[in-house]
N, C-alpha and C positions, 0 to 999 in steps of 0.2 A: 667507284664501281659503276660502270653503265646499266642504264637501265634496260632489260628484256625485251628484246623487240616484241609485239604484238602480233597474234597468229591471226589476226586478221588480213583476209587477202582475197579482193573482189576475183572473180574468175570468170568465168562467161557467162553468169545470169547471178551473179552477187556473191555472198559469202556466206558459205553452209558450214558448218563444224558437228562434232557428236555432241550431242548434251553433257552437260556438267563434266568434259573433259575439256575440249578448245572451246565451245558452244555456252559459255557462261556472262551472268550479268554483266562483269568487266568488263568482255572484252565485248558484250553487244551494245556497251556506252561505249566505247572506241568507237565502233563503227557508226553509232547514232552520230557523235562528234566530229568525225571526219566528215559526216554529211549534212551537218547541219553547219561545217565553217564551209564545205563546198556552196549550199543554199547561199547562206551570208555574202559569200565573196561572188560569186560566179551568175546567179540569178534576181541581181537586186530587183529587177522589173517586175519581177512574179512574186506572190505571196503565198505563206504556206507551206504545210506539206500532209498531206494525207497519210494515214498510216492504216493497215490491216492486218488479218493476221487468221491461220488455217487452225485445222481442226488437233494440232499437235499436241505433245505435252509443254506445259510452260507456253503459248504462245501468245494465251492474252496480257500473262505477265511484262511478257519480251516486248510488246507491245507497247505498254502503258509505259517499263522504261526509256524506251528509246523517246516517247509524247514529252514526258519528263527534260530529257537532256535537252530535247530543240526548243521547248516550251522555256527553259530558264535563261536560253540561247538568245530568246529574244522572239526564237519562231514560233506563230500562231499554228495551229493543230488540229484538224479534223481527223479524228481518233477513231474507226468504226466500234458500232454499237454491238458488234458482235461476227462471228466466223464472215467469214468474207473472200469469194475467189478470188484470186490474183488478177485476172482481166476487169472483173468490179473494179476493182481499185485504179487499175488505169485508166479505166471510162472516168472514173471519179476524178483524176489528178487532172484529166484533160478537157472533163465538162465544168470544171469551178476553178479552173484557169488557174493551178497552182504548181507552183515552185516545182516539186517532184511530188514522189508515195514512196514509202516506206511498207514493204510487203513482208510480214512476218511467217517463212514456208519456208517447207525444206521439198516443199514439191514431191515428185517421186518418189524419193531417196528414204530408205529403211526407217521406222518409226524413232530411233533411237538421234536421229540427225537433226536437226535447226539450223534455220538461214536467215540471211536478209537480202532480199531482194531492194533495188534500188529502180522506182519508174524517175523518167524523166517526166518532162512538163509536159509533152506532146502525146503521153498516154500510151506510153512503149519502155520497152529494156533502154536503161541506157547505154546510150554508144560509145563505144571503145576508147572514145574520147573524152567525155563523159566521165567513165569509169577512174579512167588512169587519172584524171584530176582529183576526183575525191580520195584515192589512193596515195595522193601527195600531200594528204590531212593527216591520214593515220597516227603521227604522230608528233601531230603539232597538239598544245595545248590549248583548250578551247574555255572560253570567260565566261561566265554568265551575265546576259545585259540587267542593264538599268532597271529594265521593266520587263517582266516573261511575259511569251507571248499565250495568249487565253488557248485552253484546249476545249475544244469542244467536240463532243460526240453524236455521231453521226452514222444513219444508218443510208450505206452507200446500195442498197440493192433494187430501191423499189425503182429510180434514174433510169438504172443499167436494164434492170427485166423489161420495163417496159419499150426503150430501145430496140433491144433482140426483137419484142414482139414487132415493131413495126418494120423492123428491117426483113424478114421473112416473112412469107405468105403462109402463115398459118391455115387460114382456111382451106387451100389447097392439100395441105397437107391431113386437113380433118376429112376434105373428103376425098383422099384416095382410100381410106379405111384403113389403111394400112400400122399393124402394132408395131410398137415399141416396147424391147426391155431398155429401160433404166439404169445401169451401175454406176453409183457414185463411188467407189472403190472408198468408204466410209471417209471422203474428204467434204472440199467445200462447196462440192458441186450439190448437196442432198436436198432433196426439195425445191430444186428451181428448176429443169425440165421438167418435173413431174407437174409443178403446179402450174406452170405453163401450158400442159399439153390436156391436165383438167379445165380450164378456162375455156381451152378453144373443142375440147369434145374429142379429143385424138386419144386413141384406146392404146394403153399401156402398162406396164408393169415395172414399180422401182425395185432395186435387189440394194442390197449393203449402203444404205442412206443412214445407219444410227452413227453418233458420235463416240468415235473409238479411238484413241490417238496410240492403240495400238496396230490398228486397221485389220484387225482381226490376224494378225499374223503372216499379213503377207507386205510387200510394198507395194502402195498404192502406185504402180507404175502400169498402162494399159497395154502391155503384152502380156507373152505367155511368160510364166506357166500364170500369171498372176490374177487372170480374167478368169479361171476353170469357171468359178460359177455363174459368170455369164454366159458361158458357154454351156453350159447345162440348164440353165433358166431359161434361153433363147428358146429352147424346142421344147421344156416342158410348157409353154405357156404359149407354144405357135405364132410366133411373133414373127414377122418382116425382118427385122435386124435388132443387134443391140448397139447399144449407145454407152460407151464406157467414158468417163474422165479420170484423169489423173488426181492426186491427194490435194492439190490444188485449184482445178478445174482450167489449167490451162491446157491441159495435152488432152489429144482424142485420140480412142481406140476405138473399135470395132469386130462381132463376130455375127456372122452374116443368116440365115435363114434355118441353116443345117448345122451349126453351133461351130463353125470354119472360123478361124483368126485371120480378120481384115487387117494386116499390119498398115501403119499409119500412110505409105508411099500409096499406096493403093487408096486411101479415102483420100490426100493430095490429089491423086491423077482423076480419080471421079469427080470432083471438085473441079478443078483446072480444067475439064473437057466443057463441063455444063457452063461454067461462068464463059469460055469462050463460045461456045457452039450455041446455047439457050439464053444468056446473060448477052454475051457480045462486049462488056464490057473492057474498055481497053489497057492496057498496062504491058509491061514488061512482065517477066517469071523469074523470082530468085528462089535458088535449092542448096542447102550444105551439100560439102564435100562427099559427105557417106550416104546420099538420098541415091533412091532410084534412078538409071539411066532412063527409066522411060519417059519422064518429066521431058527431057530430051527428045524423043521422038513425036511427043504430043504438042512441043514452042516446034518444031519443025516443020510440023503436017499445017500447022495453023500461021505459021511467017510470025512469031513472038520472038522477039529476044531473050536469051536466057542469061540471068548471070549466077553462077555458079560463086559460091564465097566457105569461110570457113564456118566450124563448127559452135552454133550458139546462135539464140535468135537477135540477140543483139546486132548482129552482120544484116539480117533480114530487114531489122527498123533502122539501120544504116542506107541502106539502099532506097528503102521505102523514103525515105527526110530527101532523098537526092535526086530519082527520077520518077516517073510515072510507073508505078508498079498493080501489078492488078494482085498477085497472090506469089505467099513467099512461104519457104518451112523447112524443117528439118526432119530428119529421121524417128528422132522419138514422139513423134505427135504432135510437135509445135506446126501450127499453120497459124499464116497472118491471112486478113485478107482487107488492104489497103482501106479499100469506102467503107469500113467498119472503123478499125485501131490498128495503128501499128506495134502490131500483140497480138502474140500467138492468143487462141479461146477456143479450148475444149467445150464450152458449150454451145456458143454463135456454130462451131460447125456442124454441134451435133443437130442443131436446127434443119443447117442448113444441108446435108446429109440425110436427114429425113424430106429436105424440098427437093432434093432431087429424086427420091426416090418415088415421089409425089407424082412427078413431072414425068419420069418418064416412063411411068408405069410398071416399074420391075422391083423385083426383091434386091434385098445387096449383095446376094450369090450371083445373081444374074448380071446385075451390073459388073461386077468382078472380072466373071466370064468373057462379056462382052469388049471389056477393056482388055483382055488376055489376048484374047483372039482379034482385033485389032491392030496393037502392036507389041505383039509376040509375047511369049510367057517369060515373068518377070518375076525370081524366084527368089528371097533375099532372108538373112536371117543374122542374127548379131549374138556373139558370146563375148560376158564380162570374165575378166582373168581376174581375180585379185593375187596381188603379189607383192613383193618387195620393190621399193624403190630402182634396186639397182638390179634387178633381174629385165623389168621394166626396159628402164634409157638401157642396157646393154642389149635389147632383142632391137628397139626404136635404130642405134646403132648402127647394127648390122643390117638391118633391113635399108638404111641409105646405102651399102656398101653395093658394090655389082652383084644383084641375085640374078640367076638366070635362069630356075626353073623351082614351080611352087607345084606340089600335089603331081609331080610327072608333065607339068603345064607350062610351056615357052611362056617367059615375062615378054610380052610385046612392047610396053613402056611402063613408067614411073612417073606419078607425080605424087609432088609433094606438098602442097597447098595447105594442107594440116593433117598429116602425119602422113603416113607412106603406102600409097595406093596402089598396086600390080594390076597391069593390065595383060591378061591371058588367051592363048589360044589353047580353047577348050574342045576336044577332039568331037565330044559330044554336041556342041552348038551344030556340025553336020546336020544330026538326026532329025534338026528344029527348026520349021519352016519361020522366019523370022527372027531368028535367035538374039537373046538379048547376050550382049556383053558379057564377057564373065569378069570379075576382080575380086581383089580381098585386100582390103584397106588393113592395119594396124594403129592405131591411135592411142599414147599414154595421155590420163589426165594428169593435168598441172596442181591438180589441189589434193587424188586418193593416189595409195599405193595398188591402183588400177592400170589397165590396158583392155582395150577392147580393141576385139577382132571383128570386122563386119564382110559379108561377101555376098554376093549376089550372081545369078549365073541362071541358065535357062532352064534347071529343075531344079525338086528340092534336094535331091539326089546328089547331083554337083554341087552345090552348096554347103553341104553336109561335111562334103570332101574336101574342099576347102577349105571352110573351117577349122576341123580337125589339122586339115597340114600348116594351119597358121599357129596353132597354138602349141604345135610340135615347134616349129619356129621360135615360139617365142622362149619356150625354157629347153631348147638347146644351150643357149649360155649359164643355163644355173648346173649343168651336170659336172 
């Protein structure tokens, strides 16, 4: 009788499973062993491997076993001493020159989920290259050495905060006066902007920083609806902006003065203006598949290259290992930015998001504004389908086939780059001095019985309409 292949399967930023269903001790020594023979075999020069781990259930368990499996391996072990954000950990794997990190987080994703995350040695996602090596472990059997290697524990935060603080102009920031709410979306961001921003005298307020590996009921992911009480904290406490992370504290959200959700493309493009315009600093610009067209208009107005790549930040620390890049990201809040880590960091932006707001004298409504009217209104919004596998690949399907009109709207073209993008003529882009783009992407994931729809288009109005006619699209095939 063959043995049961293992549900382990690296995807675009490691391997998540639910608890105690795929997401169990087994199979998270599989994946400790597939990376601890990739260490072994592929990284002899480098020592080590750092491991952390989020505010989850089971994570410091998950943790200790995986220190375990590389520790009997042969591999030496810097274990942190406790919660630890995911960007920590990569500052950590790339300041003490080690082998890789081992990040225990399921990130965003519903409290009920665990993952492993895999940094390489250069303090980033490993690259797709990378990946698919350790993937050729899974089910190789792994020895125990001669002699394990010592674990030691280690607390990765005090390195990494003090970092952040030199890399941004705090004092600028204390004296624009300008507040801050705080939302740790109760992950592992809780307590380090806040104590950061006590140090240097910057008026603030934290919201959902206790330890709940429930997250209070929502998923720590920093869009709607999930931010409501940042958005209601924002204006009872007359705050400048708020400052959201993810359950990991790699992704950044935002809602701006008037408790308005900054989606993540929009603190990108504020980001990407100042580093060109006030920074000067120089680089390329990489964006996923399903980011803002405006990123586009903003490498144009400035003579930047842009490179455009698929979905997952790994593509972004792909690019960043290859050319000169200044700032890279995707959609759901991952932003890199080169002379930092090649690592997306929910908190490095939220710094640095408040230094601009420093600099240039405005609230985040205002800066918003000012990026709108600029170049053109830039309207965008994303719905998850959960469904059946095969409702899924048969809408994926159809949508390669010849379509020729979405929502009453001429398909202008198709690409396919990672998964299937409509580009529209939207009768309404007329009415819209500058009109952004209109399209509406479709994308199943490789790992849930999901599909997401994303579109964007010069209201919220149109967008809306779009939407709605992609997801009629997509369970057409299940009637």
């Amino acid at each position: 009788m063959s043995t049961p292949k293992s549900p382990v399967k690296f995807g675009t930023d490691g391997w998540r499973g639910v608890i105690a269903d795929d997401f169990t001790y087994a199979n998270v020594r599989t994946a400790a062993a597939a990376i601890a023979s990739y260490v072994l075999a592929e990284e002899k020069n480098r020592s080590g491997v750092c491991i952390g781990y989020d505010t989850r259930f089971g994570s410091p368990d998950f943790a200790r076993l995986c220190a375990e499996v590389l520790a009997a391996a042969g591999v030496p072990v810097k274990l942190a001493a406790g919660i630890t954000p995911t960007p920590a950990l990569s500052f950590a794997v790339r300041e003490n020159k080690s082998a890789g990190g081992i990040m225990i987080t399921s990130s965003h994703n519903p409290p009920h989920w665990n993952g492993v995350k895999y940094k390489a040695y250069y303090g980033g996602a490993g690259s797709p290259g990378i990946i698919a090596a350790i993937e050729t472990y899974l089910e190789k059997p792994l020895a125990n050495a001669a002699a394990a290697g010592a674990v030691e524990m280690v607390d990765f935060l005090p390195d990494y905060i003090r970092a952040m603080e030199a890399f941004v102009d705090l004092k600028a920031i204390a004296e624009s006066k300008r507040k801050f709410l705080i939302d740790c979306m109760y992950g592992c961001g809780a307590g380090i902007l806040s104590g950061i921003f006590s140090r240097h005298g910057i008026p603030h307020v934290e919201i959902r920083a206790e330890h709940d590996p429930l997250f209070g009921g929502i998923n720590p992911e920093p869009i709607l609806p999930h931010i409501h009480a940042a958005q209601v904290a924002v204006v009872d406490h007359k705050c400048d902006a708020g400052l959201i992370t993810d359950g990991d504290a790699d992704r950044i959200g935002a809602v701006d003065e008037h408790g308005n959700f900054v989606d993540p493309h929009k603190i990108f493009c504020i980001l990407l203006e100042w580093l060109l315009e006030k920074k000067k600093w120089p680089g390329d610009v990489t964006r996923a598949f399903n980011t803002t067209k405006m990123i586009d208009r903003i490498c144009a107005k400035h003579g930047r290259r842009l490179h455009e790549h698929g979905i997952g930040f790994k593509y972004v620390t792909d690019l960043m290992l290859e050319h000169e890049i200044l700032i890279g990201g995707e959609e759901s809040g991952g932003i890199g930015i080169a002379k930092w880590l090649p690592e997306r960091d929910g908190l490095l932006n939220s710094l640095l998001l408040a230094n601009v707001l420093a600099d240039e004298n405005k609230t985040l409504g205002e800066m918003v504004a000012t990026l709108q009217k600029k170049y053109g209104e830039h309207h965008y919004a994303r719905v998850d389908m959960h469904i059946p596998d095969a409702v899924k690949l048969d809408a994926i399907a159809r949508a390669k086939c010849e379509v020729k009109s979405i929502a009453g709207m001429k398909v202008l073209s198709v690409q396919m780059l990672d998964g299937v993008k409509f580009f529209l003529e939207n009768p309404e882009a007329k009415q819209h001095e500058n009109a952004a783009e209109s399209w509406l992407l479709l994308r199943a994931s490789g790992t849930e019985p999901l599909l997401r729809v994303y579109a964007e288009s010069c209201s919220a109005k149109s967008v809306q309409t779009l939407l709605k006619a992609g997801q009629e699209f997509v369970l057409q095939g299940g009637r």
